[in-house]
N, C-alpha and C positions, 0 to 999 in steps of 0.2 A: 456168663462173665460180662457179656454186652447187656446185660439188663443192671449187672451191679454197678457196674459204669456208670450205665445212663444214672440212675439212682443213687450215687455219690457226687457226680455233675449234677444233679437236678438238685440234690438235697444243698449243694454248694452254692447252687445258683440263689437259691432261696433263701440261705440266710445272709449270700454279699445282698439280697433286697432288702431283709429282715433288720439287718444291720444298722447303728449308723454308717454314714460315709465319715471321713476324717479328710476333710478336703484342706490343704495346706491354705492357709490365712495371708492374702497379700501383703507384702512388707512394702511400708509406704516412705516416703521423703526421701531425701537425698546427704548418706553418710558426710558430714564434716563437711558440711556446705559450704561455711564460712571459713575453712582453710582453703578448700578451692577459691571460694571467691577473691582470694587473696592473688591465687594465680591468675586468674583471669582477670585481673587489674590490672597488675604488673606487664601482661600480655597486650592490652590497650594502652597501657600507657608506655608500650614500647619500651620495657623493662627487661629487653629479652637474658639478659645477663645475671638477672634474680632468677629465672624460672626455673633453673636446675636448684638452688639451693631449697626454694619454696616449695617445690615439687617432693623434695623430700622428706620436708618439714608436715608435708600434707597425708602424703600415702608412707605410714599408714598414721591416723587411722581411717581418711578416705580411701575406696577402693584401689587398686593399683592399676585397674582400667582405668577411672576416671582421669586420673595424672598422665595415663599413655595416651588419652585423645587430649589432653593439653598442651602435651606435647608435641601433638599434631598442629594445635592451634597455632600454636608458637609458627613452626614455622610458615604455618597460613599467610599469620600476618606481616612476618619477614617480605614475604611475596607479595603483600599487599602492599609495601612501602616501593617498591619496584617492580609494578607488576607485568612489564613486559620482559624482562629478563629471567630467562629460564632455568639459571644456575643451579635453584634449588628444587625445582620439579621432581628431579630424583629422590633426593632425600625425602620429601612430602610424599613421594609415592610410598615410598616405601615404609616410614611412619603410618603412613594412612590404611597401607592393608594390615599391616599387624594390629594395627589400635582395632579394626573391624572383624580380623577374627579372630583376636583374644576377647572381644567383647560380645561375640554369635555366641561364643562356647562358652560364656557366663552365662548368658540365655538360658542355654542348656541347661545348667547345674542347678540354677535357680529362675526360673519361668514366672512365678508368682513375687519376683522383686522387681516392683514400677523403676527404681533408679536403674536395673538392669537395660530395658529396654529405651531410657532415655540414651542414655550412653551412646547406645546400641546406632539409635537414628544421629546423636549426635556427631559418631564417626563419619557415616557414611553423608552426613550432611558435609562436613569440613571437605570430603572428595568431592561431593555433588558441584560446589562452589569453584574449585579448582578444575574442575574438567567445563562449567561454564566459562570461566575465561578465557581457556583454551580453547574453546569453539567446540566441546566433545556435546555438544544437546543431547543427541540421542542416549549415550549411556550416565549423561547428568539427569536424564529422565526417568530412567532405571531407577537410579540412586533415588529420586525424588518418591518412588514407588515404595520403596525399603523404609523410607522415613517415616511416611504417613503411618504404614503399618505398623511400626514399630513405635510411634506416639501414640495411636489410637492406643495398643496395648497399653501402652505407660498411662496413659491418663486413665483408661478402664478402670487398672488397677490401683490408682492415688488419685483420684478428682480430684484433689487442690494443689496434686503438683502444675504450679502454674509455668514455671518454663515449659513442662511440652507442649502448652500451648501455645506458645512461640513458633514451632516449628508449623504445628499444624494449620495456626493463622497464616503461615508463608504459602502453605499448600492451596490451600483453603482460594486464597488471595489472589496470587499468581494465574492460578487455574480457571478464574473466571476471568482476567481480566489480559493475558496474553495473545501474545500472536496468531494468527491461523498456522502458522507452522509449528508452534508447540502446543496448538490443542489438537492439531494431527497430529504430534506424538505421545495426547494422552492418550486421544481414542487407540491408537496402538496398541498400548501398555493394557487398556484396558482400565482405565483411573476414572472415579467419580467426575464429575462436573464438579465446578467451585463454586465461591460464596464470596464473593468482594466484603460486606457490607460484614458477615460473617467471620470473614479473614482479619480485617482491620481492627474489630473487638478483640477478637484473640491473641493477636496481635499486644494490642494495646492492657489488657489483663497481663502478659508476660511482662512488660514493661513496666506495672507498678507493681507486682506483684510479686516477680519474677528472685528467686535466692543469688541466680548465676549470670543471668542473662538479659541486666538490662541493660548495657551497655552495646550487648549486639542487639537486642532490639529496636537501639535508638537511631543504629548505623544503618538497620533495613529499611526504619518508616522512612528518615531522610530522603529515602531512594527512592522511596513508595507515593512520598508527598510530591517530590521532584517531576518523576518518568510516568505516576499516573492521575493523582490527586490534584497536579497545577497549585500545589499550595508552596508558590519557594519561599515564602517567609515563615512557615512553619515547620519546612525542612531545614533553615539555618538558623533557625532555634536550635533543632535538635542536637549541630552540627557543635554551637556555640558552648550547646550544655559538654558536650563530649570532648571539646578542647578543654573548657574546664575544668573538668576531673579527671582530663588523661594530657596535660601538657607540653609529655615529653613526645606525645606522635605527632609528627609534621605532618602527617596524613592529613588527620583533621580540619589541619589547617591549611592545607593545600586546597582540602574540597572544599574549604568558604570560600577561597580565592575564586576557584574555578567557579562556583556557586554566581557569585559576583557577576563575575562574565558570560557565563554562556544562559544564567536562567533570569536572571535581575537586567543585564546588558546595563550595570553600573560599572565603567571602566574607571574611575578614579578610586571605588569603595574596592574594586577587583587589583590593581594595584599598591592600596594601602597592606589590603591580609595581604601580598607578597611581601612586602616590604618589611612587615613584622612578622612573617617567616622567616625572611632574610636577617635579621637581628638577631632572632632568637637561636641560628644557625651558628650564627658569628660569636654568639656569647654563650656556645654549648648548650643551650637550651633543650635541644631537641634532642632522640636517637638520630642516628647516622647522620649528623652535620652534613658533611660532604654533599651527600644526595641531596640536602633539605637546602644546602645554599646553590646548587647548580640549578635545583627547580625554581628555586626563587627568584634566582636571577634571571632565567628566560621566562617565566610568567611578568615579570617588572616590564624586563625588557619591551614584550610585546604591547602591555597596555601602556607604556613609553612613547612609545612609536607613535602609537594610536593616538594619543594625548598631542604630539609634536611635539616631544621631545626627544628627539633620534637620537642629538651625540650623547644623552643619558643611557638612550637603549642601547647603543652601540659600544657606550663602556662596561656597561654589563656581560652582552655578550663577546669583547672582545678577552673578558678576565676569565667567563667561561671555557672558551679557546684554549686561555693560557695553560690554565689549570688541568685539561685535557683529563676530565672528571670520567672514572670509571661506571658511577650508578649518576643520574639515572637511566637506565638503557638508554642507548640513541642520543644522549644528550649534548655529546662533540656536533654530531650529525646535524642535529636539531639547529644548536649555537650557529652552523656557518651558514644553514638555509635562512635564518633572520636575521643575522647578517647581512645576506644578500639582500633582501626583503627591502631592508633598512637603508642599504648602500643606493640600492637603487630607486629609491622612494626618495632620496635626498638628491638624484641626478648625476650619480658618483658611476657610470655605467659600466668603468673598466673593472673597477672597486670590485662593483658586484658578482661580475662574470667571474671572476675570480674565488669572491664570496661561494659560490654554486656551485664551482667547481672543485672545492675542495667540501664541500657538502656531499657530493656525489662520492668523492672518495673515501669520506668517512663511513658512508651508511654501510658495506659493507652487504656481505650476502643476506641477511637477513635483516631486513628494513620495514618491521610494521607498520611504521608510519609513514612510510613513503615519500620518504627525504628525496632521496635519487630523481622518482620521478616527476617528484615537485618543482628539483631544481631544474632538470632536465626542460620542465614545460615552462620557467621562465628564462632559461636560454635560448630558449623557440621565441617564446615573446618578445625576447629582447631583440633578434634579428630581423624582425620584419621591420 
């Protein structure tokens, strides 16, 4: 009996060699690109209010993962318009692991479809991002683990899907050119060394190339020309391109502002983008008004000051005051520390102390930005 075995196995063995194989055929591109891409528009240009109708309009006949990590994005980007305020953490969490493991267990089903594992890393990217703002590195490192691997697949199996190589020029990128403390948490992970030179190509292929994704490609090099490349006139290109095909995000135009000030040190050109944020606020231009005229008017305010023009910045920040604006985080708090700032810069000394001291009372237990202490150390200052 053991010999007729062995000789039904061996005779088996030898014709699965005999045989052809019938190895399943990669399926390549990304289903109904251009209905997604519709979503992912509307999502940059802060359209959050189309994305359930478009989303439906989409899936089917795009995937139904595809739409659930949009749905993700969406609220990415909500948090990206406010992004110290935590309100929607939850919700994002919780979008974020279902889009990640209803899109493992596509994997699953179909292993040889490259949109599969774009997806795949695209979830876990959308978390990657949100646990780095949060200060989470180590399990943003994780995730960054999960991306690579799950592009590498994607591109293996489509070489000219060009958005994965978006993610992977971020890999790529990042990894050569980061901190000692996150390439001790490659060597951790156990992750390749990177390619600057490498990363930026791939990068830059996803951005002209790219079906889904040039828009966030425009938003990372910004960062990339900014924080590593010293190039800020070619990161407010990027910036300039992205306000004008997404008009309705004040984001955009917050970071030319901020652009202006902290990488140009042009305080009149930093100024003006507030002030046509502040317009465009007042005349509904933007998503969430509200937040986009509060921001505006304390970025004015400050290069105000700076300029010497106080009682300008002072009526600014006293309408913020008024208005006792709920986004953007901290923004009451903020309003009465320049305030003070203001008061006390003009010689107004009672003014200010007072300024500070209701700064301290707004910030409130949870003070990222360190209103409290800031006021607190110029009531020191002011005593001596």
């Amino acid at each position: 009996m053991s010999v007729f075995r062995g000789g039904v196995v061996g005779a088996c063995a030898l014709g699965v060699l005999a045989a052809p194989v019938a190895h399943p055929q990669p399926t390549r591109g990304l289903t109904a690109a251009t209905e997604l891409a519709r979503v992912y528009d509307a999502i940059f240009d802060a359209r959050f209010e189309e994305v359930p109708p478009l989303v439906a309009r989409a899936c089917p006949p795009a995937p139904t993962e595809a739409c659930r990590l949009l749905e993700v994005v969406a609220v990415w980007w909500r948090i990206q318009l406010d992004p110290l305020n935590t309100a929607r953490d939850a919700d994002f969490q919780k979008r974020a692991e279902a889009a990640i493991a209803a899109t493992a267990a596509w994997t699953a089903r179909e292993p040889e479809r490259a949109e599969v594992w774009f997806y795949l890393a695209g979830a876990y990217g959308a978390r990657a991002q949100w646990r780095v703002l949060r200060g989470e590195r180590f399990a943003a490192a994780r995730d960054g683990k999960r991306i690579k691997s799950a592009l590498e697949r994607a591109s293996a199996l489509d070489p000219d899907m060009a958005d994965a190589y978006f993610g992977l020029g971020l890999y790529h990128y990042y990894a050569d050119v980061a901190p000692a403390i996150l390439k001790m948490l490659r060597w951790l992970l156990l992750l390749p060394g990177g390619d600057r030179a490498r990363g930026l190509q791939e990068m830059l292929r996803a951005q002209r190339a790219g079906a889904l994704l040039r828009s966030e490609a425009d938003y990372q090099l910004h960062l990339i020309y900014l924080w590593y490349e010293k190039r800020p006139e070619r990161a407010l290109a990027l910036l300039r391109d992205l306000q004008a095909r997404h008009p309705r995000n004040p984001h955009f135009r917050q970071a030319i502002a901020d652009l202006h000030d902290v990488y140009l040190h042009d305080v009149k050109a930093s100024l003006e983008a507030w002030q046509t944020l502040f317009d465009a606020a007042h005349e509904g231009q933007v998503a969430e008004p509200a937040l986009a005229e509060a921001s505006a008017r304390l970025g004015a305010a400050l290069q105000l000051d700076r300029l010497g023009e106080t009682d300008a910045a002072i009526e600014h920040l006293r309408a913020v005051i008024a208005g006792r604006p709920a986004a953007p985080f901290g923004a009451l708090a903020r309003a009465h520390l320049q305030l003070g700032q203001a008061l006390d810069r003009a010689g107004r000394r009672a003014d200010a102390a007072a300024a500070y001291g209701d700064a301290i009372a707004a910030a409130g237990p949870r003070d990222p930005l360190r209103v409290a202490a800031r006021a607190r150390a110029a009531l020191r200052a002011m005593r001596r």
